[in-house]
VMD Tcl script that builds the backbone (N, CA, C; Angstrom):
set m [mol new atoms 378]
animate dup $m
set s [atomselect $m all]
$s set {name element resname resid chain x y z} {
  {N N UNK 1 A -6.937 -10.499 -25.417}
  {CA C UNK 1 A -6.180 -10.679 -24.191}
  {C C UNK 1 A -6.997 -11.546 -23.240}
  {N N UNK 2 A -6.003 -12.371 -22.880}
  {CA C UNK 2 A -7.316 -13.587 -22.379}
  {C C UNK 2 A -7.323 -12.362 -20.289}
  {N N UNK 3 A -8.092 -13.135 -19.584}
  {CA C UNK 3 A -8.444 -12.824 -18.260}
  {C C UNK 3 A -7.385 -12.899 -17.503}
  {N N UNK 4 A -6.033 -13.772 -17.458}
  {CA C UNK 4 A -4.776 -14.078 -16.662}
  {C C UNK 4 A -3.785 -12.569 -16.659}
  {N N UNK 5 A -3.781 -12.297 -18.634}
  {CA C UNK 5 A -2.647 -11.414 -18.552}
  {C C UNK 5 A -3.676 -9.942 -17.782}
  {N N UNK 6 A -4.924 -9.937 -18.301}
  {CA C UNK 6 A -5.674 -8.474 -17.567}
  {C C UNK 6 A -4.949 -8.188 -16.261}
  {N N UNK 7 A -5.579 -9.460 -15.446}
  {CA C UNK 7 A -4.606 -9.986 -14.237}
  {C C UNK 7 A -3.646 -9.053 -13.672}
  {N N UNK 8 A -2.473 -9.693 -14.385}
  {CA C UNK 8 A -0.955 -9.257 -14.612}
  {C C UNK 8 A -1.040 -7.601 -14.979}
  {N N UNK 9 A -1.365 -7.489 -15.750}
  {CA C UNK 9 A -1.506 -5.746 -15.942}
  {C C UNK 9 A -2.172 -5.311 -15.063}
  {N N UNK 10 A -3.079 -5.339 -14.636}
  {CA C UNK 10 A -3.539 -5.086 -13.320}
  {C C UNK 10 A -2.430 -5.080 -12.151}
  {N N UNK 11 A -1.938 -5.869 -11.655}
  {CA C UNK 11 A -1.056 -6.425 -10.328}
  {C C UNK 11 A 0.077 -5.456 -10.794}
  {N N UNK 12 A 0.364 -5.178 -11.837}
  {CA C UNK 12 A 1.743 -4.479 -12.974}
  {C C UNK 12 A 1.715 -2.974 -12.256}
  {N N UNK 13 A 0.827 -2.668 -12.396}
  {CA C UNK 13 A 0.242 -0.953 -11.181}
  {C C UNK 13 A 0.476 -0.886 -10.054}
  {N N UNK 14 A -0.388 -1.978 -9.436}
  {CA C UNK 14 A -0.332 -2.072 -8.124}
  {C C UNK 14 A 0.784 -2.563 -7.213}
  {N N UNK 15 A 1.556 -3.166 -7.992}
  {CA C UNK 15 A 2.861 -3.879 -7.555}
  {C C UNK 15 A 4.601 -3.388 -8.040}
  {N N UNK 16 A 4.989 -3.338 -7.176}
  {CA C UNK 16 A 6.934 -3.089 -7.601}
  {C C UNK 16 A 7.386 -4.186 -7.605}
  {N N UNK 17 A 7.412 -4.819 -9.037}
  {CA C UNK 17 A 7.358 -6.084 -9.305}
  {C C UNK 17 A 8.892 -5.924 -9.215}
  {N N UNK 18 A 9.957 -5.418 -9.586}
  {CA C UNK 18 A 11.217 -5.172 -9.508}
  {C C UNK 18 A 12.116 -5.377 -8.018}
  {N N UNK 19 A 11.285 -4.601 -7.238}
  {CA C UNK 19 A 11.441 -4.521 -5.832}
  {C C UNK 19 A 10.909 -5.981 -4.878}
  {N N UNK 20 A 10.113 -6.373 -5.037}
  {CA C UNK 20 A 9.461 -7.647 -4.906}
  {C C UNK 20 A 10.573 -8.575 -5.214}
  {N N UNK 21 A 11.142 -8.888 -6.380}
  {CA C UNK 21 A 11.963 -9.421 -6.793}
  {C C UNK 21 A 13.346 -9.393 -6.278}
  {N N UNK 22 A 13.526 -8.725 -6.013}
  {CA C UNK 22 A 14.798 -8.297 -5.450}
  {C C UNK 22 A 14.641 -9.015 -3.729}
  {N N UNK 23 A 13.763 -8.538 -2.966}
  {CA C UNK 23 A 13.486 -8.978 -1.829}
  {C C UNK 23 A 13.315 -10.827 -1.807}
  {N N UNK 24 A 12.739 -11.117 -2.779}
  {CA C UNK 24 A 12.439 -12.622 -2.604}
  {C C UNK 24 A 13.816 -13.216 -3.030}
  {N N UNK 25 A 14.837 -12.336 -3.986}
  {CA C UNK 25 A 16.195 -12.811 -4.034}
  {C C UNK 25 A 17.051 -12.557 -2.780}
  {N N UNK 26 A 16.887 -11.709 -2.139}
  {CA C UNK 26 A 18.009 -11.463 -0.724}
  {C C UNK 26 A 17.301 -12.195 0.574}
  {N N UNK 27 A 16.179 -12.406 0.472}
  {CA C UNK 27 A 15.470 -12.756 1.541}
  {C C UNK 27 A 15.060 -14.793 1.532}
  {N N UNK 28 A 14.818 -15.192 0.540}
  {CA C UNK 28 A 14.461 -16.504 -0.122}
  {C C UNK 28 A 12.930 -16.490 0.196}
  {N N UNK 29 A 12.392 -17.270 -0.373}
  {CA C UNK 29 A 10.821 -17.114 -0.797}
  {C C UNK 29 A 9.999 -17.366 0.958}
  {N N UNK 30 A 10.620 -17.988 1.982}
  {CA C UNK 30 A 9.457 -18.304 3.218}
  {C C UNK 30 A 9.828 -16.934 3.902}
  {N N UNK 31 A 10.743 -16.223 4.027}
  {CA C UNK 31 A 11.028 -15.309 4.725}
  {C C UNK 31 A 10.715 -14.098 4.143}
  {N N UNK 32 A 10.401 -13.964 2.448}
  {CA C UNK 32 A 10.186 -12.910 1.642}
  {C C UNK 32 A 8.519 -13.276 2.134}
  {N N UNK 33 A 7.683 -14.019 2.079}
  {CA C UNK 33 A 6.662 -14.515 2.320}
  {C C UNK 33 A 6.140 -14.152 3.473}
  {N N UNK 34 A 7.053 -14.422 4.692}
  {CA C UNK 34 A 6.014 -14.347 5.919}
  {C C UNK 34 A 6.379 -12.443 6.235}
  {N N UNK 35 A 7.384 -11.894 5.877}
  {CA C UNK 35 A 7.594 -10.712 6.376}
  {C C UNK 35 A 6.191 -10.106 5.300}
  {N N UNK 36 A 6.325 -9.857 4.110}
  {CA C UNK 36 A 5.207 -9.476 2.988}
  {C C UNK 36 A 3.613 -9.489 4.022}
  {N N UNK 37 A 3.310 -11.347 4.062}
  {CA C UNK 37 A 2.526 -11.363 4.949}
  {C C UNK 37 A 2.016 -10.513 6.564}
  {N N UNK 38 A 2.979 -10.210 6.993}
  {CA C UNK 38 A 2.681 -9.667 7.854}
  {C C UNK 38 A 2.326 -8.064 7.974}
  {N N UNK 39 A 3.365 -7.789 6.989}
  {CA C UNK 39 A 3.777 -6.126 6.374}
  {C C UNK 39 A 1.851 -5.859 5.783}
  {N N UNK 40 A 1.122 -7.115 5.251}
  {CA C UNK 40 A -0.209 -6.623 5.000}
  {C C UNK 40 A -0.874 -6.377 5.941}
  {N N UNK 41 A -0.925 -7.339 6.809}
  {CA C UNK 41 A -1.727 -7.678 8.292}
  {C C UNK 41 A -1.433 -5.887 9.242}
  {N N UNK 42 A -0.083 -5.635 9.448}
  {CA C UNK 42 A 0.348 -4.364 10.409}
  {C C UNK 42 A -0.437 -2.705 9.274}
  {N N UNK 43 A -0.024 -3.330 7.599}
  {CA C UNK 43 A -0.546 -2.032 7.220}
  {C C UNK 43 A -2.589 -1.877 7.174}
  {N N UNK 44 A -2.548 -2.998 7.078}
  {CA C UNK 44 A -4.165 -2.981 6.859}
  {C C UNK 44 A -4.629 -2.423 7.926}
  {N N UNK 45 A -4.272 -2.489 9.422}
  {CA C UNK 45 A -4.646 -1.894 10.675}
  {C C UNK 45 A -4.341 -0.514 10.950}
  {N N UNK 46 A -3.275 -0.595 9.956}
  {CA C UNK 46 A -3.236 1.064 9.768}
  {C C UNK 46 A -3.740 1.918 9.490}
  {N N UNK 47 A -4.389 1.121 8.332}
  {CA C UNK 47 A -4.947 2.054 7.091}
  {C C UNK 47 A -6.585 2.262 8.081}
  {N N UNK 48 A -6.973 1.132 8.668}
  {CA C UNK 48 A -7.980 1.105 9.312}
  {C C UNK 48 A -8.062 2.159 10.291}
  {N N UNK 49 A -7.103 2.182 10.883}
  {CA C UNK 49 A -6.882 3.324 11.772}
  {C C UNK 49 A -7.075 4.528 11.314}
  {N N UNK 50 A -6.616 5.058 9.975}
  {CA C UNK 50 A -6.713 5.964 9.289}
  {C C UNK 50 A -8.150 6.840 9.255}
  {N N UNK 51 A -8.681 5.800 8.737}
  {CA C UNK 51 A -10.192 6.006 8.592}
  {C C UNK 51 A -11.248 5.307 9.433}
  {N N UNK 52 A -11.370 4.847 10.424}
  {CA C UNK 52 A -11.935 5.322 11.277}
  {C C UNK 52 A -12.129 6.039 12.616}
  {N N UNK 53 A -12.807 5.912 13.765}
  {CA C UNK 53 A -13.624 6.750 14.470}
  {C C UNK 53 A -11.947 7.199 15.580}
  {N N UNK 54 A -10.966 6.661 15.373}
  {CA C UNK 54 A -9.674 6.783 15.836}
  {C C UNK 54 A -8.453 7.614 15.261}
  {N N UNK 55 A -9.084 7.884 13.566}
  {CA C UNK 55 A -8.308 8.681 12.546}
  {C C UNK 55 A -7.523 10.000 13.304}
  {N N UNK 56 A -6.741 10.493 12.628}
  {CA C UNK 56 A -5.978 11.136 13.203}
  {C C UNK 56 A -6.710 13.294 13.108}
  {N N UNK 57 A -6.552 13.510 14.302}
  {CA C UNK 57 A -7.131 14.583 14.314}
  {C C UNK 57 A -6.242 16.052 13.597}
  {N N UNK 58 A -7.061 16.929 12.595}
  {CA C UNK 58 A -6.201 17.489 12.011}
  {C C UNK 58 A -5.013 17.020 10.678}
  {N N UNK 59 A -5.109 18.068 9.940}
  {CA C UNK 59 A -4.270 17.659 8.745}
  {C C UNK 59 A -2.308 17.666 9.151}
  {N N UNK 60 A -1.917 18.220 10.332}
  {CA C UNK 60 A -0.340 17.467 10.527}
  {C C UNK 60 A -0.794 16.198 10.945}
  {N N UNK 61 A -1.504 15.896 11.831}
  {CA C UNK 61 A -1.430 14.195 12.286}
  {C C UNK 61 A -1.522 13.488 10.624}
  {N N UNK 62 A -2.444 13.762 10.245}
  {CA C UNK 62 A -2.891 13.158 8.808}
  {C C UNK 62 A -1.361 12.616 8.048}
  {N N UNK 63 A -0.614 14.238 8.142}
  {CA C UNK 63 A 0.244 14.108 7.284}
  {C C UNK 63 A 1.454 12.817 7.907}
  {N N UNK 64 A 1.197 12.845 9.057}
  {CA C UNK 64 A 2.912 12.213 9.775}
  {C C UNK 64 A 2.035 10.674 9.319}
  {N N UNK 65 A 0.966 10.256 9.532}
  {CA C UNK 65 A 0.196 9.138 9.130}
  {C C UNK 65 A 0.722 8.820 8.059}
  {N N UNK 66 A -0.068 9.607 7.018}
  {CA C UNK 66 A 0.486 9.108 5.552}
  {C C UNK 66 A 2.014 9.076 5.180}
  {N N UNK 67 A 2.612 9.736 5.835}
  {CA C UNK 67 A 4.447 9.456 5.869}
  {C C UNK 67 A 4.327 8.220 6.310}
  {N N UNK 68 A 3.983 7.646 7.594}
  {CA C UNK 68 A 3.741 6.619 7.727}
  {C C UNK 68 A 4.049 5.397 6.975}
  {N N UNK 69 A 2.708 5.431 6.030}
  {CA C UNK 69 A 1.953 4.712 5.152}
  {C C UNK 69 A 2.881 4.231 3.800}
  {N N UNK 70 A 3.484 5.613 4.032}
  {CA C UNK 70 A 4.221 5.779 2.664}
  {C C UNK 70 A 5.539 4.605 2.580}
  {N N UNK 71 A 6.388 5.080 4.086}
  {CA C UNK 71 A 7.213 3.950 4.424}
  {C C UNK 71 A 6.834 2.232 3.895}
  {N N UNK 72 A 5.498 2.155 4.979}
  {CA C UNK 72 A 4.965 0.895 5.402}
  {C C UNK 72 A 4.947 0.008 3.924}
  {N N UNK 73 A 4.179 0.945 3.268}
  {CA C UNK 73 A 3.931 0.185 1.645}
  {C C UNK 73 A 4.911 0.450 0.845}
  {N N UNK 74 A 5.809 1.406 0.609}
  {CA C UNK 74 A 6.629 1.275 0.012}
  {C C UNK 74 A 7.920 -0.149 0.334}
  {N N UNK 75 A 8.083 -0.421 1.953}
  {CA C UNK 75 A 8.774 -2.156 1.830}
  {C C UNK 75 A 8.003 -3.130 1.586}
  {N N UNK 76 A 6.504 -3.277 1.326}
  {CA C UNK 76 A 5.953 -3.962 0.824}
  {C C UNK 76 A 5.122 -4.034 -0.555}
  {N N UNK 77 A 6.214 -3.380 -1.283}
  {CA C UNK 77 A 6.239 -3.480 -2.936}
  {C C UNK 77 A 4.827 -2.728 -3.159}
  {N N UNK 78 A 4.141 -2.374 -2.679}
  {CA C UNK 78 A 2.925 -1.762 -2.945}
  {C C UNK 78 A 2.789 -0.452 -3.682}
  {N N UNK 79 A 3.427 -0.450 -5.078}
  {CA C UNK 79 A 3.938 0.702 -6.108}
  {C C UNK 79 A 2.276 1.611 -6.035}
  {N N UNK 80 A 1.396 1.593 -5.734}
  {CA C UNK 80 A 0.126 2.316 -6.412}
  {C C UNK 80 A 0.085 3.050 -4.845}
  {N N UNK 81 A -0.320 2.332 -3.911}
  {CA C UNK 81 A -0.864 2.142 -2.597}
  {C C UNK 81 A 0.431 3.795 -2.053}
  {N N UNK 82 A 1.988 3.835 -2.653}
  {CA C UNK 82 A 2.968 4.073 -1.724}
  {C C UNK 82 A 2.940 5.227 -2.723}
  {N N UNK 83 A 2.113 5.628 -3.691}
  {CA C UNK 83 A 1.737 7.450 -4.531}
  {C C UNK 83 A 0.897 7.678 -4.122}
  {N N UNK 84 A -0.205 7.021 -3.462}
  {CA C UNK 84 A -1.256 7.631 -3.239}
  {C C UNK 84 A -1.326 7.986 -1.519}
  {N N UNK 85 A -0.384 7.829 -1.185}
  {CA C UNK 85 A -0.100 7.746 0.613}
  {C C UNK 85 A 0.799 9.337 0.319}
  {N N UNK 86 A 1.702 9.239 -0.620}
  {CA C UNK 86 A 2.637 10.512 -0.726}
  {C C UNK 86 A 1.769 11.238 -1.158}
  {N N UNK 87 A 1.385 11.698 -2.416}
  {CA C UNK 87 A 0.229 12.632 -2.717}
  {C C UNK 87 A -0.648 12.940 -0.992}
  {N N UNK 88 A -1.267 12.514 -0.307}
  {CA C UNK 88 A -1.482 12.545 1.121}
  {C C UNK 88 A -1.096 13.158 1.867}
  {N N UNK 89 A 0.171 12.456 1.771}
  {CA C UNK 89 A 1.204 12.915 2.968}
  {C C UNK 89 A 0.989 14.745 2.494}
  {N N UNK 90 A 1.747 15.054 1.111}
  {CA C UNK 90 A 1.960 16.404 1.006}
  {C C UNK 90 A 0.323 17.317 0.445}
  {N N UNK 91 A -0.593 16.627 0.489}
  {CA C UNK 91 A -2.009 17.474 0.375}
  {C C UNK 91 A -2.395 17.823 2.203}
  {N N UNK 92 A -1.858 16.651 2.793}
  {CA C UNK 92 A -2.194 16.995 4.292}
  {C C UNK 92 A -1.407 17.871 5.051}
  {N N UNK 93 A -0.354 17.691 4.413}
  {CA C UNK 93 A 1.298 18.909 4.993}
  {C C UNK 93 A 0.869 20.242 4.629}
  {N N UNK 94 A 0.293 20.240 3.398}
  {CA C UNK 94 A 0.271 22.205 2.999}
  {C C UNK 94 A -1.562 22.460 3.111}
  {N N UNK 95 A -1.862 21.436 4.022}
  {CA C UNK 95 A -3.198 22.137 4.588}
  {C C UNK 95 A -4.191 21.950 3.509}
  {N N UNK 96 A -4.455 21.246 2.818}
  {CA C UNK 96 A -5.770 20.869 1.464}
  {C C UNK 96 A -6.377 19.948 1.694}
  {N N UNK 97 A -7.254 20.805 2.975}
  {CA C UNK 97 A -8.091 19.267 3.436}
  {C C UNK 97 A -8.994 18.515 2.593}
  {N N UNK 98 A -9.355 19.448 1.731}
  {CA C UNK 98 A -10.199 18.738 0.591}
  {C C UNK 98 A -9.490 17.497 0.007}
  {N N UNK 99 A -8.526 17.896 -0.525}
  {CA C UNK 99 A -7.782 16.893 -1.557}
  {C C UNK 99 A -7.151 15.697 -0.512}
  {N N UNK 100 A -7.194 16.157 0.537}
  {CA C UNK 100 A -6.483 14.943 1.675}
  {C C UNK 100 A -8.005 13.776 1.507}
  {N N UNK 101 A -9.186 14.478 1.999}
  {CA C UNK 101 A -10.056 13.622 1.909}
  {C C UNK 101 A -10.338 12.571 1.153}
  {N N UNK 102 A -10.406 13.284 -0.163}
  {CA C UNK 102 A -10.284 12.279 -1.793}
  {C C UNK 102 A -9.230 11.640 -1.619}
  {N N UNK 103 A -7.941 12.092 -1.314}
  {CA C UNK 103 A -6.786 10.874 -1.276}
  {C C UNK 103 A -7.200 10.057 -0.529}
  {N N UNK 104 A -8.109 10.426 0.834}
  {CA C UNK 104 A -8.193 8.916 2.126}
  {C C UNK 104 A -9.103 8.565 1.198}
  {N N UNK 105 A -9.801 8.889 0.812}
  {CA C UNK 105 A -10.880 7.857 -0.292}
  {C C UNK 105 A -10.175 6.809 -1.136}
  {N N UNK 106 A -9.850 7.721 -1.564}
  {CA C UNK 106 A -8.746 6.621 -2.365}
  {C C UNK 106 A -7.705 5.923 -2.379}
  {N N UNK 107 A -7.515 5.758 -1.526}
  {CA C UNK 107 A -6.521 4.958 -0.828}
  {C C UNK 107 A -7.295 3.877 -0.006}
  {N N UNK 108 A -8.143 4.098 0.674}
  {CA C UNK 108 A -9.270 2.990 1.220}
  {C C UNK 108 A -9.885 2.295 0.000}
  {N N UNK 109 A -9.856 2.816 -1.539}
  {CA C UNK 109 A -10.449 1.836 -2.432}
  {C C UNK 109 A -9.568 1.211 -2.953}
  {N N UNK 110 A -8.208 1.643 -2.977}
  {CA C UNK 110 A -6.611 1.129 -2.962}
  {C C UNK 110 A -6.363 -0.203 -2.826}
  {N N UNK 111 A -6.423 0.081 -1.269}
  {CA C UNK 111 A -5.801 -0.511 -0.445}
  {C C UNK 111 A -6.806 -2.309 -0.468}
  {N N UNK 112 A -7.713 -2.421 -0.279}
  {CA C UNK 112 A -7.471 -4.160 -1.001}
  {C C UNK 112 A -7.684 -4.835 -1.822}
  {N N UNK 113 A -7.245 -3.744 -2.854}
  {CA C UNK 113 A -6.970 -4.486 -4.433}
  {C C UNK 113 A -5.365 -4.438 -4.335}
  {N N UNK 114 A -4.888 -3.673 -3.901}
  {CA C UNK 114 A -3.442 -3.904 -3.651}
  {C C UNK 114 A -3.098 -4.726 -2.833}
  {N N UNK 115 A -3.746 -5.213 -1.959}
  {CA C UNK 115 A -3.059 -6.271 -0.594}
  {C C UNK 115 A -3.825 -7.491 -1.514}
  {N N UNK 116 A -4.857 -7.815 -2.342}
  {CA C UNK 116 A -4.896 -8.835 -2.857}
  {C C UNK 116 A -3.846 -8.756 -3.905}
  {N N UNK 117 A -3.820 -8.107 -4.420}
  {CA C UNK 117 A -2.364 -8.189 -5.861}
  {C C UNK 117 A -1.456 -8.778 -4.915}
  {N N UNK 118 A -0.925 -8.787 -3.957}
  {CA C UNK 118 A 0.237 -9.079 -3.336}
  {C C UNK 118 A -0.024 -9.847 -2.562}
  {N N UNK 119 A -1.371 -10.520 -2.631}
  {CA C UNK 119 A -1.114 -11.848 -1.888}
  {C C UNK 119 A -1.661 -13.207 -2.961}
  {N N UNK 120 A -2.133 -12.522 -4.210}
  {CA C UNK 120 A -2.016 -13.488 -5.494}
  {C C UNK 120 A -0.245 -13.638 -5.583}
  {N N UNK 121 A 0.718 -12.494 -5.603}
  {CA C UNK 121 A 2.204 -12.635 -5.948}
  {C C UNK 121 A 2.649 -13.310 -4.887}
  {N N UNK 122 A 2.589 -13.238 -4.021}
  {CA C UNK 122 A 2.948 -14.389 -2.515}
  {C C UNK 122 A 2.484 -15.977 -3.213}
  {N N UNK 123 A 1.085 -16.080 -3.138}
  {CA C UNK 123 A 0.727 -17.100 -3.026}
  {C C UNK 123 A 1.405 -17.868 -4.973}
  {N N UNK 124 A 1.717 -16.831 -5.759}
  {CA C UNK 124 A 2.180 -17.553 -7.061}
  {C C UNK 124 A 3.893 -18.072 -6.812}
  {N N UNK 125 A 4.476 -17.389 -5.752}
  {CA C UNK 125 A 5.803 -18.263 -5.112}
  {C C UNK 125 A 6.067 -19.323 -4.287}
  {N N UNK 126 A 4.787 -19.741 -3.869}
  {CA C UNK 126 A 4.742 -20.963 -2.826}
  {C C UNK 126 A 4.840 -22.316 -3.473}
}
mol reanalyze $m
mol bondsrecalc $m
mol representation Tube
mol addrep $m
C-alpha cells in the first residue's frame, strides 16, 4: 500500500466522507469550503477553551460543552472528533470524571489530525 492510500484510510476515520459530499453537492465547492473553513477556526477555539485555564467548571458544564462539540463537529464532517465529544458528553452527564478526563485527552489528540484530514479534503476540491 503505497503512502497516498494510508492517507485516505486514515482521513476514512476521521472524516464523514458521505456527509462532506453531500454538503459540497447542496452547497457548491467555495461555499462548502469557506463555511468547513471556518466551522475549523470557531471549533478549534472551542476545543481550546475546553482545555484550558477557562475549561468549564464541573462535570454538567463539561457535559453541555461536549454536547456542544458534538453539534459543532458533527456539521463539519468530523466522523471520529463527533464519538469522541459524545462518549464525553455522556461520561460527563453520569458523573465519571475519570473517563471524562481520558476523553478530554483524547479528543485534544483528535482534534488536529482531524482538522488536518479536513483541510487536506478542502484543499483536494479547490
Amino acid at each position: 500500500m503505497c503512502a497516498r492510500d494510508s492517507s485516505a484510510d486514515q482521513n476514512a476515520d476521521l472524516l464523514d466522507q458521505a456527509y462532506l459530499g453531500d454538503l459540497e453537492r447542496h452547497l457548491g465547492v467555495p461555499a462548502t469550503a469557506g463555511l468547513l473553513t471556518q466551522g475549523i477556526e470557531d471549533l478549534a477555539a472551542r476545543l481550546d477553551q475546553l482545555s484550558g485555564p477557562a475549561s468549564p467548571a464541573g462535570e454538567a458544564a463539561l457535559a453541555r460543552a461536549a454536547h456542544d462539540i458534538v453539534g459543532g463537529a458533527g456539521q463539519l464532517g468530523l466522523a471520529a472528533l463527533t464519538q469522541l465529544a459524545r462518549e464525553l458528553h455522556s461520561a460527563a452527564d453520569a458523573g465519571r470524571g475519570d473517563e471524562s478526563r481520558r476523553l478530554l485527552a483524547r479528543m485534544a489528540d483528535n482534534a488536529p489530525r482531524s482538522f488536518d484530514a479536513l483541510r487536506r479534503w478542502i484543499s483536494s476540491r479547490r
